[in-house]
Backbone bond lengths (Angstrom), bond angles and torsions (degrees), N, CA, C in turn:
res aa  C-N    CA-C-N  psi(-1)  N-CA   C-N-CA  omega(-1)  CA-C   N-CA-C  phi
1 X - - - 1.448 - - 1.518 108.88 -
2 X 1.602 117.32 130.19 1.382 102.67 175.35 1.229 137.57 -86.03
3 X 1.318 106.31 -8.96 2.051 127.29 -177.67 1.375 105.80 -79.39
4 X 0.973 128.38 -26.38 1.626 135.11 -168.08 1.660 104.95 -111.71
5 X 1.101 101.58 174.71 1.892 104.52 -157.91 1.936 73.18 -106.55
6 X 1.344 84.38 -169.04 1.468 105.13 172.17 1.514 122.89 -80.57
7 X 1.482 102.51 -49.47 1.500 101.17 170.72 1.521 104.26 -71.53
8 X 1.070 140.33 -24.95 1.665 119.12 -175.26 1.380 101.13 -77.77
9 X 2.030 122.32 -25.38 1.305 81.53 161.59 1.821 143.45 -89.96
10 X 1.296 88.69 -3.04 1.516 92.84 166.47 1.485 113.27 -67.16
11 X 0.934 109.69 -61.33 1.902 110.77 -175.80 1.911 96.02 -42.06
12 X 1.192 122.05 -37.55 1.403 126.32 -175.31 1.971 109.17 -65.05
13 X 1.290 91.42 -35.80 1.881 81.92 179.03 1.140 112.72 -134.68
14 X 2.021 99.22 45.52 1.370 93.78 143.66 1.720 102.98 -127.84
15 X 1.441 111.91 8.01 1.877 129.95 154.97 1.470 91.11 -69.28
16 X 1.139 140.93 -39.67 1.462 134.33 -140.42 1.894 92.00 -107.64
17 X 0.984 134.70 -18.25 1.416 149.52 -120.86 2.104 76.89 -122.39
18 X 1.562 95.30 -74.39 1.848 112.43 166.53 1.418 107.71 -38.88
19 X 1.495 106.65 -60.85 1.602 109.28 -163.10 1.255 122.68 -67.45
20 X 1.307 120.76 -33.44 1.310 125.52 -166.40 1.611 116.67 -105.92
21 X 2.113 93.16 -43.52 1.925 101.32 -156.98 1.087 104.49 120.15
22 X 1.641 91.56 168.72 1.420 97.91 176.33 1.280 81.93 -140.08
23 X 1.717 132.03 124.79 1.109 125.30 164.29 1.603 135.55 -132.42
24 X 1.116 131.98 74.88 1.538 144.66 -163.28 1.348 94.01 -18.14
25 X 1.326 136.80 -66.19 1.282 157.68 -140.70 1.789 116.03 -81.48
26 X 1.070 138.55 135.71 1.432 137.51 -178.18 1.650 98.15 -94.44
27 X 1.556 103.23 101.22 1.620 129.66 164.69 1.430 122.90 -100.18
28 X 1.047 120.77 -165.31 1.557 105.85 -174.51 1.799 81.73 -157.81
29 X 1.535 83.31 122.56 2.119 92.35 -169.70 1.769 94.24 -95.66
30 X 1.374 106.40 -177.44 1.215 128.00 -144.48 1.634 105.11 -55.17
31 X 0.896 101.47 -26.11 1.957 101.86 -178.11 1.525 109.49 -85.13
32 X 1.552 116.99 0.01 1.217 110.15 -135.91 1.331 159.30 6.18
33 X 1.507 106.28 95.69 1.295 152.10 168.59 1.322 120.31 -62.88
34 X 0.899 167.59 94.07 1.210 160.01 140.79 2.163 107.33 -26.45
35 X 1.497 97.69 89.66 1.868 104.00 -161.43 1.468 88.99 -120.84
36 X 1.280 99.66 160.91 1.590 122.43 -175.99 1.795 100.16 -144.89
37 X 1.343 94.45 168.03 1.759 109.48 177.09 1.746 124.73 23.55
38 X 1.383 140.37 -93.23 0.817 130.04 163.59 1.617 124.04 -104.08
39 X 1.241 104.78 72.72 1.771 132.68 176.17 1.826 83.09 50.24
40 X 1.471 128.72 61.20 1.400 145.62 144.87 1.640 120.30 -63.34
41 X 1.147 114.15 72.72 1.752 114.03 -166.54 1.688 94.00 -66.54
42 X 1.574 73.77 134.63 1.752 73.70 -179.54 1.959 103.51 -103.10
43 X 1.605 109.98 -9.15 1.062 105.51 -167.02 2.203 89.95 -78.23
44 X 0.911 139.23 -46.88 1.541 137.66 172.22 1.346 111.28 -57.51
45 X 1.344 121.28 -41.36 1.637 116.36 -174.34 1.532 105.96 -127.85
46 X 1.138 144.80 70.89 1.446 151.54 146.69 1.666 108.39 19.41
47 X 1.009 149.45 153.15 1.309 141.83 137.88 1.640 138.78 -27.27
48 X 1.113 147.76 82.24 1.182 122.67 -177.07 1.525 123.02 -54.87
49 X 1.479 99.51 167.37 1.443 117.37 -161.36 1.886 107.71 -65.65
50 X 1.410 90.91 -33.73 1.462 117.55 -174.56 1.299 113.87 -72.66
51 X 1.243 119.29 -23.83 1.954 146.89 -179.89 1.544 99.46 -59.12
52 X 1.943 86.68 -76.61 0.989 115.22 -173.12 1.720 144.02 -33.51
53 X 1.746 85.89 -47.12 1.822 134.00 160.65 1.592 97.40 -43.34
54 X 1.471 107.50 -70.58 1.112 111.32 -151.62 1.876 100.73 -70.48
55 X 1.352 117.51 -50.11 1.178 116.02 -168.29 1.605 119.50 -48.36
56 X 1.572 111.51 -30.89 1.441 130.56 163.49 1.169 115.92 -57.56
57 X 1.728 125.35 -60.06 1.205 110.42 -175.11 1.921 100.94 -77.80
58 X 0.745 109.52 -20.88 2.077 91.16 167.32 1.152 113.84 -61.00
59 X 1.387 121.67 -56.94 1.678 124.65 -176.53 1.926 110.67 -52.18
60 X 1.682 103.07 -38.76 1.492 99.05 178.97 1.622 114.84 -90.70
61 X 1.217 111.12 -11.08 1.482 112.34 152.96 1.357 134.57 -65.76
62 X 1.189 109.09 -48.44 1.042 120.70 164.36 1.545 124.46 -35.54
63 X 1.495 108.88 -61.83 1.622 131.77 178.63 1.109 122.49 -73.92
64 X 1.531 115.54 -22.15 1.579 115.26 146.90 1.384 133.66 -64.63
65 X 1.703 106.42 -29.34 1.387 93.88 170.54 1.384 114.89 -83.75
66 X 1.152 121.94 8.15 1.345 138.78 -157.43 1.513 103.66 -82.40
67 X 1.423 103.85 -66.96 1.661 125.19 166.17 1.010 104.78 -72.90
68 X 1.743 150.71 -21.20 1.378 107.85 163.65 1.563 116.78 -79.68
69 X 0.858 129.67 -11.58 1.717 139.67 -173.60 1.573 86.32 -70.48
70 X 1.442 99.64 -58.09 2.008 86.20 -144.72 1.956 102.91 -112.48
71 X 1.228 113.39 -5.71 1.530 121.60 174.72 1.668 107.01 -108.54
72 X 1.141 108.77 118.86 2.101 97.87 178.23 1.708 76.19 -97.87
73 X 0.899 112.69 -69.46 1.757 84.41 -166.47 0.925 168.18 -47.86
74 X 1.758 94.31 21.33 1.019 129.27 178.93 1.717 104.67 -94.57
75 X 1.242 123.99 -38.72 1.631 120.37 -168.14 1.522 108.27 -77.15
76 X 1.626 110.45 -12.30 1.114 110.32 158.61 1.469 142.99 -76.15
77 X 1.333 111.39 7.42 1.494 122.04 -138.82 2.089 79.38 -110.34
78 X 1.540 113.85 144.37 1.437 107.53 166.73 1.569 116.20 -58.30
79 X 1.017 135.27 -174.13 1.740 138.97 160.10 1.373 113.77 -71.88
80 X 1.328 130.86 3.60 1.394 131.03 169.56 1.437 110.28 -100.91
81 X 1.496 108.69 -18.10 1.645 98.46 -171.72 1.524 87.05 -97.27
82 X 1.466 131.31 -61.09 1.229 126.64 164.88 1.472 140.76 -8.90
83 X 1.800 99.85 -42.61 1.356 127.31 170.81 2.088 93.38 -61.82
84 X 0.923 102.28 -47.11 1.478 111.62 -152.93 1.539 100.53 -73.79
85 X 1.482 110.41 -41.17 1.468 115.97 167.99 1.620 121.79 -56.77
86 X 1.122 98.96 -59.62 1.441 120.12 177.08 1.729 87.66 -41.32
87 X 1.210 131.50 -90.37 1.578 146.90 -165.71 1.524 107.00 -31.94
88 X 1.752 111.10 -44.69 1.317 78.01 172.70 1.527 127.01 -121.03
89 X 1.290 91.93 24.68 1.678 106.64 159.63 1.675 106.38 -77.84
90 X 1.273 127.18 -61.07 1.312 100.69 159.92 1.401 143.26 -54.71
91 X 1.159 103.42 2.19 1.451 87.99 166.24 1.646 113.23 -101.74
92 X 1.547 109.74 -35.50 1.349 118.56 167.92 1.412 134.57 -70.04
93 X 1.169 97.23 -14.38 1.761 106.38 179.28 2.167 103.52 91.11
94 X 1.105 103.56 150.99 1.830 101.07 -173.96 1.820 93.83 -57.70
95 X 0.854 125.90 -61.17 1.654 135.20 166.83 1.471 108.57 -19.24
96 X 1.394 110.48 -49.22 1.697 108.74 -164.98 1.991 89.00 -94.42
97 X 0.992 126.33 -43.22 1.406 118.52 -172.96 1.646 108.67 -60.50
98 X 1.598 99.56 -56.73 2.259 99.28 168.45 1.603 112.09 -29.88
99 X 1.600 105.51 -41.79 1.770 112.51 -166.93 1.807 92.44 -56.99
100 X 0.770 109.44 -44.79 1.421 107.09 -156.54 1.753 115.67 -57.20
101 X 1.241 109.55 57.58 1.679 118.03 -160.16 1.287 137.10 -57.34
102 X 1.841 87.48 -37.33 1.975 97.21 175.81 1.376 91.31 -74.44
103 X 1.840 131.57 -52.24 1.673 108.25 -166.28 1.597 111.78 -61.18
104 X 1.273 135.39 -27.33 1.426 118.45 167.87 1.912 100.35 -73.23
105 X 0.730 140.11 -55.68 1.640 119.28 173.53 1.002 109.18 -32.49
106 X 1.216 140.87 -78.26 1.648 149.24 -165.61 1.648 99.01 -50.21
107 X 1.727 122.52 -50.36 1.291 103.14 -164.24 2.001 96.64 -66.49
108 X 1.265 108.04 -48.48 1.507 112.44 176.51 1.160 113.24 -22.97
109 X 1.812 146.50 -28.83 1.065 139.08 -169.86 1.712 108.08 -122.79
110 X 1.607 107.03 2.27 1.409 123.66 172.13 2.495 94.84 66.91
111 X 1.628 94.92 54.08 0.968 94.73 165.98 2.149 107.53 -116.58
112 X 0.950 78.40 59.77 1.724 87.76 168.20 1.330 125.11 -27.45
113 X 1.471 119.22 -41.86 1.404 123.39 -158.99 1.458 91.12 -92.79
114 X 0.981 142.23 -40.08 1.974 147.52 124.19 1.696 114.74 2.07
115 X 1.521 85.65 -85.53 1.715 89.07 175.23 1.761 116.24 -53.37
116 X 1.381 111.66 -29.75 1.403 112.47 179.67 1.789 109.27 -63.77
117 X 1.439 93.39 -65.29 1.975 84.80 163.90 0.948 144.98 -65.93
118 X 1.654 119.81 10.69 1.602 136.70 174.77 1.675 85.77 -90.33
119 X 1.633 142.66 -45.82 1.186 133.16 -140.28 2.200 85.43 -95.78
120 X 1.150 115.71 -21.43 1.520 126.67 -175.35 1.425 85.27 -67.77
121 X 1.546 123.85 -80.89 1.297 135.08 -150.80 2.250 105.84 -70.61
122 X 1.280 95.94 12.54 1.693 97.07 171.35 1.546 126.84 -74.70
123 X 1.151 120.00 -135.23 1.661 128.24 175.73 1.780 100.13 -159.01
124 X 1.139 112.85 29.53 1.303 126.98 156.36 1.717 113.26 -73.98
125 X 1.619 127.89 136.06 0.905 118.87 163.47 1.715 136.16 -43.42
126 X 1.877 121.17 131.72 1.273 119.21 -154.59 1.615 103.83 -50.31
127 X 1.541 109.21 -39.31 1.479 95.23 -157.83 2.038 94.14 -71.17
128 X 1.040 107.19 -57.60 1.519 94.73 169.58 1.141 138.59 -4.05
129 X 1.328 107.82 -83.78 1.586 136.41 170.41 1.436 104.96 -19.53
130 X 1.457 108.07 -73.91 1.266 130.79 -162.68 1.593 117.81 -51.17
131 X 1.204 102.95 -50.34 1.672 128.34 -178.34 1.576 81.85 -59.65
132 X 1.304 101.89 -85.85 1.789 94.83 -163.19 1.711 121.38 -63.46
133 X 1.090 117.03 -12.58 1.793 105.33 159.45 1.393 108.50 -53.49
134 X 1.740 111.08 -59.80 1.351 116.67 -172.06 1.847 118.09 -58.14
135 X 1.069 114.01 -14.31 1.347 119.88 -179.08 1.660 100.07 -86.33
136 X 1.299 119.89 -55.97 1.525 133.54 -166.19 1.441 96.17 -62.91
137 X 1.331 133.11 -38.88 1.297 128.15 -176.19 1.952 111.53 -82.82
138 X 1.077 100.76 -42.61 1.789 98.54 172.71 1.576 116.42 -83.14
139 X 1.328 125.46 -16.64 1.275 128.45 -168.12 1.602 126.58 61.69
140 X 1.659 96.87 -9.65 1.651 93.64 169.65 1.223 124.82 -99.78
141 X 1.444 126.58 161.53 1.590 109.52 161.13 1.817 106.80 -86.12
């Protein structure tokens, strides 16, 4: 903020911190609101685009360092299969993407067209699925 010093804005969100919460989780406060993080109504002010941006690349940051720490077969993979990993680890969480066992077997032996029908035969949405089998099996976009 530029009108306020630095310490007024700290003293400000940790009044705001008291006043509102701090809440990871999407609740719905006393008027019901549909609110997030620091009593942030999302039903009056929508998300920005810029929020939004950012919250994506954290969640896919996150899960990259995730798989390079604890998956090597993943740093092997081109940027199209990666793309494809990445996609549906975010949607599944690193937990729900690890589940996925025969497509890391299959990529392990660079059987793609394998790993492509492990991502077909999932519980990923149809149009999903499909797009990314067909990507995981050709390696291009």
């Amino acid at each position: 903020m530029q009108s306020i010093s630095a310490e007024a804005e700290e003293r400000l969100m940790m009044m705001l911190d008291q006043d509102e919460g701090v809440v990871a989780n999407l609740y719905k406060d006393q008027k019901g609101n549909w609110t997030i993080g620091r009593g942030f109504n999302l039903s009056a002010n929508p998300l920005p685009m810029p929020i939004i941006n950012a919250l994506t690349e954290w969640v896919l940051n996150s899960l990259e360092r995730q798989l390079l720490a604890h998956q090597p077969l993943y740093n092997h993979l081109n940027d199209t299969r990666k793309t494809v990993v990445l996609n549906i680890g975010y949607n599944t969480g690193y937990d729900g993407l690890m589940a996925f066992h025969r497509m890391w077997e299959a990529i392990h032996i660079n059987d793609f067209a394998t790993a492509g029908k492990e991502i077909i035969d999932s519980e990923l949405a149809e149009n999903r699925k499909q797009r990314l089998a067909y990507l995981m099996e050709r390696g291009t976009l």
